[in-house]
C-alpha positions as CSV (number, residue, x, y, z in Angstrom):
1,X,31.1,88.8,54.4
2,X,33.4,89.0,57.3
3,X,30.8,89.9,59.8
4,X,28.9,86.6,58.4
5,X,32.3,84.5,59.2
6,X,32.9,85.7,62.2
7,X,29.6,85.4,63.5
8,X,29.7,81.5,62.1
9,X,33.5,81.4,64.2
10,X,31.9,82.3,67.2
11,X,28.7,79.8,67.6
12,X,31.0,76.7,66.3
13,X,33.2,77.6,69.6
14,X,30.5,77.7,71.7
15,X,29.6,73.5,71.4
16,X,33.4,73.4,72.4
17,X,32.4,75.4,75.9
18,X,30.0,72.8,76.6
19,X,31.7,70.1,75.9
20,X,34.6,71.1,78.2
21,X,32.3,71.6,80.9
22,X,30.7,68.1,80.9
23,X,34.2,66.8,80.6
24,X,35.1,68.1,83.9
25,X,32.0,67.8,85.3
26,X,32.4,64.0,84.3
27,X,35.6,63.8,85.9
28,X,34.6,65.5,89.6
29,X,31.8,62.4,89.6
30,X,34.3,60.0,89.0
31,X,36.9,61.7,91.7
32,X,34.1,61.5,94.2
33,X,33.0,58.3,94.0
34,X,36.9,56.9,93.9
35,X,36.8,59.5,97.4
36,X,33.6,57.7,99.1
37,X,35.2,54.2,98.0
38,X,38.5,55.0,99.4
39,X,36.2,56.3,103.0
40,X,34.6,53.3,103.1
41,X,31.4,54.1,101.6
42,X,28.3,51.4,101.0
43,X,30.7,50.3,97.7
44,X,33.6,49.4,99.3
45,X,35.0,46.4,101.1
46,X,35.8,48.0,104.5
47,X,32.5,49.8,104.1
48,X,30.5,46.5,105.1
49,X,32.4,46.0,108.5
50,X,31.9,49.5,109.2
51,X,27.9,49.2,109.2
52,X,28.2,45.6,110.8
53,X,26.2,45.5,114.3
54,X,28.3,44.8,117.2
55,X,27.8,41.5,119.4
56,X,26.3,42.0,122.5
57,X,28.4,42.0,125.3
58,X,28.7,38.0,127.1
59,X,29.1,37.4,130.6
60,X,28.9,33.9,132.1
61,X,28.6,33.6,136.1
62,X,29.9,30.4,138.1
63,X,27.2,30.4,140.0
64,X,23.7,30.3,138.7
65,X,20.2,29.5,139.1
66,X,18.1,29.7,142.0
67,X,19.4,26.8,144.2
68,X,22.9,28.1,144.1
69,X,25.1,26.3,147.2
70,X,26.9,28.8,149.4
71,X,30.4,29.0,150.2
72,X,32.2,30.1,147.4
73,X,33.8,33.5,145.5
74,X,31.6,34.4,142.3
75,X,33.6,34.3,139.5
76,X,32.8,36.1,136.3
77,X,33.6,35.7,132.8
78,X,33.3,37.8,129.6
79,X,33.2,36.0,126.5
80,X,34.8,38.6,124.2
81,X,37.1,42.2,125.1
82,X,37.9,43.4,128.5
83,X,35.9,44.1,131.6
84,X,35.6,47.9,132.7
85,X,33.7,47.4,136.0
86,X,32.0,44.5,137.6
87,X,29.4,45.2,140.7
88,X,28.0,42.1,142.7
89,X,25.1,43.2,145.1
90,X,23.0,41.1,147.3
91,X,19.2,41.6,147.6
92,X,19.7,44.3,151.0
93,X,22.1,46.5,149.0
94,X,25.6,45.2,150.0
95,X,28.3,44.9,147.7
96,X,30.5,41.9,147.2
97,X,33.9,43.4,146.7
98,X,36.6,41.6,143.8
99,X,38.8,42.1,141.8
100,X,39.3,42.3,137.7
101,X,42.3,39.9,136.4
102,X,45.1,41.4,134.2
103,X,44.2,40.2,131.1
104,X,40.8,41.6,131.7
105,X,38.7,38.9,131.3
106,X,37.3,37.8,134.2
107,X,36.3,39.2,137.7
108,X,36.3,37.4,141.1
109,X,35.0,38.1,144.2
110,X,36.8,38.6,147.2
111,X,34.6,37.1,149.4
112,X,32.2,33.9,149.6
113,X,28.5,34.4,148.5
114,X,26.6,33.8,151.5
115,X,23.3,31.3,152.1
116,X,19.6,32.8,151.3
117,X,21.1,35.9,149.3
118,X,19.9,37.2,146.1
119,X,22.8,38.6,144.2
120,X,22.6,40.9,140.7
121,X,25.5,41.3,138.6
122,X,26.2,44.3,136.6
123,X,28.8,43.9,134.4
124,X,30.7,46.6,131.6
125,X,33.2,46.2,129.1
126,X,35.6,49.0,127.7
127,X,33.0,49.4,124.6
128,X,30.9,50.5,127.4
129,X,28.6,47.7,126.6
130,X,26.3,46.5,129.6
131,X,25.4,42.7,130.9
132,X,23.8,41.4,133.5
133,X,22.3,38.5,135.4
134,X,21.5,37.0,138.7
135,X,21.6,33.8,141.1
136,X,20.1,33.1,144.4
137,X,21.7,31.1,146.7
138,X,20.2,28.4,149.6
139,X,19.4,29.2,152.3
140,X,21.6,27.1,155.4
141,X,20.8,23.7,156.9
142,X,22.5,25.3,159.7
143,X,23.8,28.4,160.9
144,X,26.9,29.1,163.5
145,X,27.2,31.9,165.6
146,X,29.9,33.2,168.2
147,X,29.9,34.8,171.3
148,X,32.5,37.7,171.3
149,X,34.4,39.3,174.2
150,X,34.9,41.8,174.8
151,X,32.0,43.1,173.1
152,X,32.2,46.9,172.4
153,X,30.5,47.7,175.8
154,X,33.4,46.7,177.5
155,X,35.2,49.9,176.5
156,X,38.7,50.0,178.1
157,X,40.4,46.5,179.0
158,X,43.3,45.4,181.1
159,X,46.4,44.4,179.9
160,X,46.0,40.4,180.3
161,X,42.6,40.9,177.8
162,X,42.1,38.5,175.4
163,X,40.1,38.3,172.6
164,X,37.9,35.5,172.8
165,X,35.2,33.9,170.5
166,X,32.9,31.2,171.2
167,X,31.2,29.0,168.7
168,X,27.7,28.0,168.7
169,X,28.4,24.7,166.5
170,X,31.4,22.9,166.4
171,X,34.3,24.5,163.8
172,X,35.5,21.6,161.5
173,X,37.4,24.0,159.2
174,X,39.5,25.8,161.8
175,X,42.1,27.1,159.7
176,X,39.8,28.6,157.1
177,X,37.8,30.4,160.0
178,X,40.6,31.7,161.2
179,X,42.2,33.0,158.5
180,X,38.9,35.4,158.3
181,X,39.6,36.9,161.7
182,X,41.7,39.8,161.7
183,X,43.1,42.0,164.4
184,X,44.4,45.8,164.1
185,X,46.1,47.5,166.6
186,X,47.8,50.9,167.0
187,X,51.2,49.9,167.8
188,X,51.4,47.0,165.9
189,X,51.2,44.4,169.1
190,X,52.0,41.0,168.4
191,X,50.1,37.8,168.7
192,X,48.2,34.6,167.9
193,X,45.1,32.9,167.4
194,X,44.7,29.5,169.7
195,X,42.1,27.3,169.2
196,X,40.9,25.0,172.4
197,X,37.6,23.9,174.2
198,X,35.5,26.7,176.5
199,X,34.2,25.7,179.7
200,X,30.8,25.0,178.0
201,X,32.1,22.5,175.9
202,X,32.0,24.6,172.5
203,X,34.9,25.0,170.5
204,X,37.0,28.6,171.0
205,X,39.3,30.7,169.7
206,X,41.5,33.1,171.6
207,X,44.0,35.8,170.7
208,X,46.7,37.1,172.6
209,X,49.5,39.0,173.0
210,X,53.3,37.6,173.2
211,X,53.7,39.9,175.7
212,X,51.0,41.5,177.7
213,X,49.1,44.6,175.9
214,X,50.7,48.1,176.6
215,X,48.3,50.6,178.1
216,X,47.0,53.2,175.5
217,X,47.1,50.5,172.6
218,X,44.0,50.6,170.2
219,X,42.4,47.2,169.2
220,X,39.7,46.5,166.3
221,X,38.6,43.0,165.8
222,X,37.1,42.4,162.2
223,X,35.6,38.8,161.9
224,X,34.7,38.2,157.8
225,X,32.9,35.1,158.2
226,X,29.7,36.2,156.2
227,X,29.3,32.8,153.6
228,X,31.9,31.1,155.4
229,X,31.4,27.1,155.9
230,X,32.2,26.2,159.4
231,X,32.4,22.5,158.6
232,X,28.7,22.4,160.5
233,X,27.1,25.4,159.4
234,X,27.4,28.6,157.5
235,X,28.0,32.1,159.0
236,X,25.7,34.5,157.8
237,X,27.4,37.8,159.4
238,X,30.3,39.5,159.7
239,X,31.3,40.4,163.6
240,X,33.4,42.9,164.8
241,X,34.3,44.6,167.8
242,X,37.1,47.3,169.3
243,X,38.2,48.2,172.6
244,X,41.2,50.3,174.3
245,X,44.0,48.7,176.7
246,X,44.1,51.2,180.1
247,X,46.0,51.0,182.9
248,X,48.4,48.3,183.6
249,X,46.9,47.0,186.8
250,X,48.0,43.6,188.1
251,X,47.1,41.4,191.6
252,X,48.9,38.9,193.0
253,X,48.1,36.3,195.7
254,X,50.4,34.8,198.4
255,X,48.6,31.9,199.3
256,X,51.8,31.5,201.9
257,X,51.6,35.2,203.4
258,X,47.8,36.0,203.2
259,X,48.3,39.0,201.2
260,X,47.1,40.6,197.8
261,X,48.9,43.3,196.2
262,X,48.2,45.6,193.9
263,X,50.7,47.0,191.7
264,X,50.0,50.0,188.9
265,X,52.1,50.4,186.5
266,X,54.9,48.4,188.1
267,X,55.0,49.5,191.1
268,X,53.2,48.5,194.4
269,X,50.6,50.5,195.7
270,X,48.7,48.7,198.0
271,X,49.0,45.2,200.3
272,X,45.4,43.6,201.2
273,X,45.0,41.4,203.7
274,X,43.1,38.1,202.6
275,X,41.9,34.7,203.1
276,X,41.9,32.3,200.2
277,X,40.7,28.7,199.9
278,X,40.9,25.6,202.5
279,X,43.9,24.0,201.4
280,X,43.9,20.3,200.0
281,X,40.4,19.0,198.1
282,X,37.7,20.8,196.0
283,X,38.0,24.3,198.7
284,X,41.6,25.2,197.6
285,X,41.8,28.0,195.2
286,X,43.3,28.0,191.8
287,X,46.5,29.1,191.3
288,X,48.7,30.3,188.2
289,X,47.8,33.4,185.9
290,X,43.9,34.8,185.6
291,X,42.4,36.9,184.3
292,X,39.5,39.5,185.6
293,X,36.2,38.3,183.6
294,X,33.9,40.0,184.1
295,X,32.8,42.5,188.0
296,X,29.1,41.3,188.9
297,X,28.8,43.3,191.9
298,X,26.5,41.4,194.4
299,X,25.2,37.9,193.4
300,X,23.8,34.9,194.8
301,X,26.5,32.8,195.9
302,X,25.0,28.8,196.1
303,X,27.6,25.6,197.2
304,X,25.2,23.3,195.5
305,X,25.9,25.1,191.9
306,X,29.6,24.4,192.2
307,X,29.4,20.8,193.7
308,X,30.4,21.8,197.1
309,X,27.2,20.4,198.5
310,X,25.7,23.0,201.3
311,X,28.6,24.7,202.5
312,X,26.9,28.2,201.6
313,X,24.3,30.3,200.2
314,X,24.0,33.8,200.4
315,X,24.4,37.7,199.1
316,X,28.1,38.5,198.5
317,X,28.9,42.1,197.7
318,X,31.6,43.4,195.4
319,X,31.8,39.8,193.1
320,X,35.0,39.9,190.8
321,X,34.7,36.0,188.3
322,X,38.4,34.7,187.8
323,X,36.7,31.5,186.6
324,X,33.7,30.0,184.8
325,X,33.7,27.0,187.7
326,X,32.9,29.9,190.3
327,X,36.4,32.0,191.7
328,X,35.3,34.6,192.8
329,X,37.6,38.0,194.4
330,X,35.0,39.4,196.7
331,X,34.0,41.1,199.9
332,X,33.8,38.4,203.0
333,X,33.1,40.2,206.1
334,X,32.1,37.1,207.9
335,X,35.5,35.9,207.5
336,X,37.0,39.1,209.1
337,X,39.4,37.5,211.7
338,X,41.3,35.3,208.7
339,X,42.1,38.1,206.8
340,X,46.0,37.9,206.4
341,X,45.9,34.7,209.3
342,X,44.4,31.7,207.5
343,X,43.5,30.5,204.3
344,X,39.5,29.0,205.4
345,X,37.6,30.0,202.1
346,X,35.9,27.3,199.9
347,X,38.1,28.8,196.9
348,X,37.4,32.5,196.4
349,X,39.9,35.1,197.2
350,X,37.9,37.0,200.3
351,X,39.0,40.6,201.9
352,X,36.9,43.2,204.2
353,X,34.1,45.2,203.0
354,X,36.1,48.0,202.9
355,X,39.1,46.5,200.8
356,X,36.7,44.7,198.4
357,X,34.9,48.4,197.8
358,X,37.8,50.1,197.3
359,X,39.1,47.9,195.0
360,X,36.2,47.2,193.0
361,X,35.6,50.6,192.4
362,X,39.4,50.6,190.8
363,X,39.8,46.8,189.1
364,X,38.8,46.7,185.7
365,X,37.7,43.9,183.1
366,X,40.8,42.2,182.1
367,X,43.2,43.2,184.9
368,X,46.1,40.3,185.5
369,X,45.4,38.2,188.5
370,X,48.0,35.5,189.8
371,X,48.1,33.0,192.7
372,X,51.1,32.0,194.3
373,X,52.2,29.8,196.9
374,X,51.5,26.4,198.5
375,X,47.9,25.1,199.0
376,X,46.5,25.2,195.7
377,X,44.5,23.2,193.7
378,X,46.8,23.0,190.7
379,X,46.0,25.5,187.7
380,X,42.3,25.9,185.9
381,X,41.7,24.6,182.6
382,X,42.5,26.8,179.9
383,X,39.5,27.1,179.2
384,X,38.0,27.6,182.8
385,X,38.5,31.6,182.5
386,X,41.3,33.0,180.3
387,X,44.1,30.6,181.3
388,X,46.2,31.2,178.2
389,X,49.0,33.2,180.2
390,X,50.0,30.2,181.8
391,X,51.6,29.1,178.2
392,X,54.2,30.1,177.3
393,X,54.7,31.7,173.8
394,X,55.9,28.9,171.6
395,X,53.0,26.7,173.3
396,X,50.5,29.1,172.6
397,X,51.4,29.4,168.8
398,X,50.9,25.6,168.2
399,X,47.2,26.1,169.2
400,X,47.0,28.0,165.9
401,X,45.4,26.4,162.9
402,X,48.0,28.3,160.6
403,X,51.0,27.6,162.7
404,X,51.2,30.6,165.2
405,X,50.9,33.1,162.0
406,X,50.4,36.3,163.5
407,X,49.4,37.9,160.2
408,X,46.1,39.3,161.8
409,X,47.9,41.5,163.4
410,X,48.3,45.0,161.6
411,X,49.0,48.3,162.5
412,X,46.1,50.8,162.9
């Protein structure tokens, strides 16, 4: 009887076991899903925004299309977040360097887009999300070029050197091209751009020194006119060009004793005997400060080219330009008994074959050349040769288009 009871005790508690077990079992499902709600599961409110897709990254370009007009920095824009990186290439490769605003929003080339380029822009955000797109631009009604000297043959220059570019068109927007024209140098030489009218008639721009270059210095010319308007025509190329100072050579002509001499590094090492130009009308020589163009060695020399009608033509040896309109330093050996007497040339400065070899051999592009002393024709053009160094520093600086600024000028 109590084995019967106790048996009956035992299988009423086992119901109760179950029961317990579902209970729990109950309460873990509710405890999970109140755990997936609260992680933002598919039933929850934060869930949603969680398993919305992101936009698609925006850009917007200022220039675009195919028929895009030149001349002007590419700006872009991204319509939502922050720009990472921005890349502009043109169709050969080259990057257009810029730069990405604080706030991160937009991007802006440092330099113009230039004519007949194709340019792709790749663009990413700090989702690191990707855009891009692309413009063409025209190609220019008209292109300008310059003429640059010295050119990077030249080497090593004299100290009275300047820089000097020549324009193919006319520049209407002077001080925009020039503040694209940069100059480095190794010991932080001081100067200015002058703008004035070469010998040919085109417009040019010179720069140099206050003072005249000190020998050893290091100069590199960068020119960024790539995609800059002119005013009548685009440039479609950067220029540059570099060059040394060497030794500080300068001449100077007594018109009054006859005499050249040459002094090296300040002082006097040599006294040549000369003959300069007839005085009074076209024959008289120019006077004031030159500057060595360029040595051309033996040339044709022909009156008739320089208006002088058929006083001469002939082969003269050891040919040193001081001007576009035909002075010449040179070897004269048919004017041998003037040397030192008599000034009878038709301009040029004229010594003995032997003088004129010697110093030949020794002069170099750029050396300081200046003529002194009664009988002279008055001073060359400023733009017949490099007259510049008969300005003086103040006048020089109001050639400038940006008032003398001698910003261009950095240290190497």
């Amino acid at each position: 009887m109590s084995r019967t009871r106790r048996t009956a005790s035992s299988r009423r508690q086992v119901p109760g076991a179950r029961g317990r077990r579902a209970a729990l079992a109950a309460t873990a499902l509710l405890a999970a899903a109140a755990l997936t709600a609260c992680s933002g599961g598919a039933g929850g409110a934060d869930g949603g925004k969680a398993e919305m897709k992101k936009k698609e990254m925006s850009v917007s370009v200022n220039l675009t299309g195919d028929r895009v007009k030149a001349g002007e920095p590419v700006k872009v824009t991204l319509a939502e977040g922050k720009f990472a990186q921005v890349k502009v290439t043109d169709g050969k490769g080259g990057e257009l360097a810029g730069k990405i605003s604080e706030d991160g929003r937009t991007w802006t080339s440092e330099r113009n887009a230039s004519p007949g380029q194709d340019y792709k822009v790749e663009a990413q955000n700090t989702e690191s999300q990707s855009a891009t797109t692309q413009f063409k631009t025209t190609a220019a009604d008209k292109v300008n070029k310059v003429t640059i000297n010295p050119g990077k043959a030249n080497g090593v220059v004299g100290i009275a050197q300047p820089i000097s570019i020549v324009f193919d068109n006319p520049v209407k927007n002077k001080a925009e091209v020039e503040k694209q024209l940069q100059v480095t140098t190794s010991n932080n030489t001081e100067g200015s751009w002058g703008w004035f009218k070469d010998y040919s008639g085109n417009d040019r721009v010179d720069w140099r020194p206050k003072e005249y270059w000190k020998s050893g210095t290091d100069v590199k010319v960068d020119m960024k006119l790539n995609g800059v308007d002119s005013g009548s025509g685009y440039f479609v190329k950067d220029y540059n060009t570099e060059f040394k100072i060497g030794k500080d050579r300068r001449m100077k002509v007594d018109l009054d004793s006859k005499t050249m001499s040459v002094t090296e590094d300040g002082q006097v090492v040599k006294k040549i005997p000369i003959s300069a130009g007839t005085p009074g009308g076209q024959k008289a020589s120019w006077s004031g400060k030159m500057v060595l163009m360029a040595k051309e060695g033996t040339i044709r020399m022909d009156s008739q080219t320089v208006g002088l009608g058929d006083s001469y033509d002939k082969m003269v040896d050891n040919s040193m330009r001081l001007t576009w309109s035909g002075m010449y330093v040179h070897a004269a050996p048919w004017n041998n008994a003037n040397f030192g007497n008599a000034n009878t040339s038709s301009g040029c400065v004229g010594m003995s074959d032997a003088n004129a070899t010697a110093f030949y051999k020794e002069a170099q592009v750029g050396d300081l050349f200046e003529v002194v002393g009664a009988g002279s024709k008055g001073q060359a053009d400023i733009g017949n040769g490099y007259g510049e160094w008969n300005l003086d520093w103040a006048a020089w600086q109001k050639k400038s288009a940006l008032n003398g600024s001698t910003a261009g000028a950095q240290n190497g």
